[in-house]
C-alpha positions as CSV (number, residue, x, y, z in Angstrom):
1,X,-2.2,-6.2,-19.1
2,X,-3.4,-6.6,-15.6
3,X,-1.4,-5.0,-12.5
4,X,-0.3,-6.8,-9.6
5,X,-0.4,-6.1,-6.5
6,X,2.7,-6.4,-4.2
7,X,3.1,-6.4,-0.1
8,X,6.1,-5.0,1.4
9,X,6.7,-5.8,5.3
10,X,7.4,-8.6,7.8
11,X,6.7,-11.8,6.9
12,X,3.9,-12.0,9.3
13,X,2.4,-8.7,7.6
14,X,3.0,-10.5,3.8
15,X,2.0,-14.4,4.9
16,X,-1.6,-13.5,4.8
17,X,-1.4,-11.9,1.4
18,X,0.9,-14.5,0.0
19,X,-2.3,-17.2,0.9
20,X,-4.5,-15.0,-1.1
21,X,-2.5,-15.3,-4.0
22,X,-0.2,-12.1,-4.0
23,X,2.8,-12.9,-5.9
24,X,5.2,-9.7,-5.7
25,X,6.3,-9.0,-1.5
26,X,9.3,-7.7,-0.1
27,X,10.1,-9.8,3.6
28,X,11.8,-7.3,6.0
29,X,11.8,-8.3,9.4
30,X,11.1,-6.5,11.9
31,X,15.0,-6.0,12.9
32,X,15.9,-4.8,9.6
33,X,13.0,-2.5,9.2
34,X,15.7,0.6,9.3
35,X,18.0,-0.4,7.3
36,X,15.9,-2.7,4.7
37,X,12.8,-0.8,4.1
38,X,13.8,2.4,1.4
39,X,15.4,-0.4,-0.7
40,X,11.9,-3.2,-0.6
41,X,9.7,0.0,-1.3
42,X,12.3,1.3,-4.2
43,X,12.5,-2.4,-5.8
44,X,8.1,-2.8,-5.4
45,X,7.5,0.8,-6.8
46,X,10.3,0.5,-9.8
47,X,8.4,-3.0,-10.5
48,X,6.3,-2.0,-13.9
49,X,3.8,-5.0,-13.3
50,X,2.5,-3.3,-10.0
51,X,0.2,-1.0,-9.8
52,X,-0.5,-1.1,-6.2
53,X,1.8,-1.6,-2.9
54,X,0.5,-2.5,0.2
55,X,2.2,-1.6,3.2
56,X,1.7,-1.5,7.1
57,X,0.6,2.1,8.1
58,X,3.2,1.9,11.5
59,X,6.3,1.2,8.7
60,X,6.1,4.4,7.5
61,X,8.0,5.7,10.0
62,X,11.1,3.3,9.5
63,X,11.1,5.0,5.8
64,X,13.7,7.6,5.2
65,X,11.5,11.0,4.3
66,X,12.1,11.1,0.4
67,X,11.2,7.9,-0.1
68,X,8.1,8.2,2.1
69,X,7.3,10.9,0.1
70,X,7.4,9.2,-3.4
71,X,5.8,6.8,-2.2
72,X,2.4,8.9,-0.8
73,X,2.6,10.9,-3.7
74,X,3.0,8.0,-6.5
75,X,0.0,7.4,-8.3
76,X,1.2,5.0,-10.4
77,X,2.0,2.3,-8.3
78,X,-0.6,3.7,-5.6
79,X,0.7,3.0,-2.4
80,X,-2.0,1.6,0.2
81,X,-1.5,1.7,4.2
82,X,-3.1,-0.9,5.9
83,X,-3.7,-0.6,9.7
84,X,-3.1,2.6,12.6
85,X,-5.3,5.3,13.1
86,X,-6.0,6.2,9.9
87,X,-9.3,4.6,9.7
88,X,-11.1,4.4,6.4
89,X,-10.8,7.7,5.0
90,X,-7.2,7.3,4.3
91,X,-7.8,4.2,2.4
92,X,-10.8,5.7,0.7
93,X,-8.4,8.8,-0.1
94,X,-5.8,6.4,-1.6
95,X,-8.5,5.0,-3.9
96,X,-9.6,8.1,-4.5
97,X,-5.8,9.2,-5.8
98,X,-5.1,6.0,-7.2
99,X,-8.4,6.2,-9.5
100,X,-9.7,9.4,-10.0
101,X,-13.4,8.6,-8.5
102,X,-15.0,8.4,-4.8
103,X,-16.1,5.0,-4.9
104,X,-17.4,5.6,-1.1
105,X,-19.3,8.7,-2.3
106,X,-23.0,8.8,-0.2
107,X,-25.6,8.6,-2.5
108,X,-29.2,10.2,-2.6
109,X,-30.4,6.9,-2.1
110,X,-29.7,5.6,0.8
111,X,-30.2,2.0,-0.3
112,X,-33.4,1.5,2.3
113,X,-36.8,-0.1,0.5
């Protein structure tokens, strides 16, 4: 059984995603970022057909602290931030968490000929 991947945030965030073919997102505008968030990043998480959750880095701060914490922690569904000034070494750490190996690991080789 393949997992899905599902995109929580505004609908401008989740559009992009929903063109690639992303079935599972949670729309919370903007406005209701405060009060809607928890719940759309409770119902993607709980979701046994994801196994990773793609969120805006910035949105992080609209979520309540325990549920922010569940969600960094959870390795199964992996939560992935997209975006801020997190660069790519907090992606690569969420892969990292989410599958046990440093894809991004430098190798001896350098790949030069």
């Amino acid at each position: 059984m393949s997992q899905e991947i599902a995109v929580v945030g505004s609908p401008e965030f989740t559009t992009g995603f929903r063109l690639a073919g992303v079935r599972k997102f949670e729309d919370v505008p903007d406005d209701e970022k405060p009060d809607q968030l928890d719940d759309a990043v409770e119902q993607a998480m709980a979701d046994d057909d994801v196994g990773i959750v793609v969120m805006r880095n910035d949105d992080l701060d609209h979520l309540s602290r325990g549920i922010r914490e569940e969600a960094q922690t959870s390795v199964d569904p992996v939560l992935v931030t997209l975006g801020g000034g997190a660069g790519g070494g907090g992606l690569r750490d969420q892969i990292k968490r989410a599958i046990g190996i440093d894809l991004m690991a430098e190798d001896e080789d350098d790949g030069s000929d």
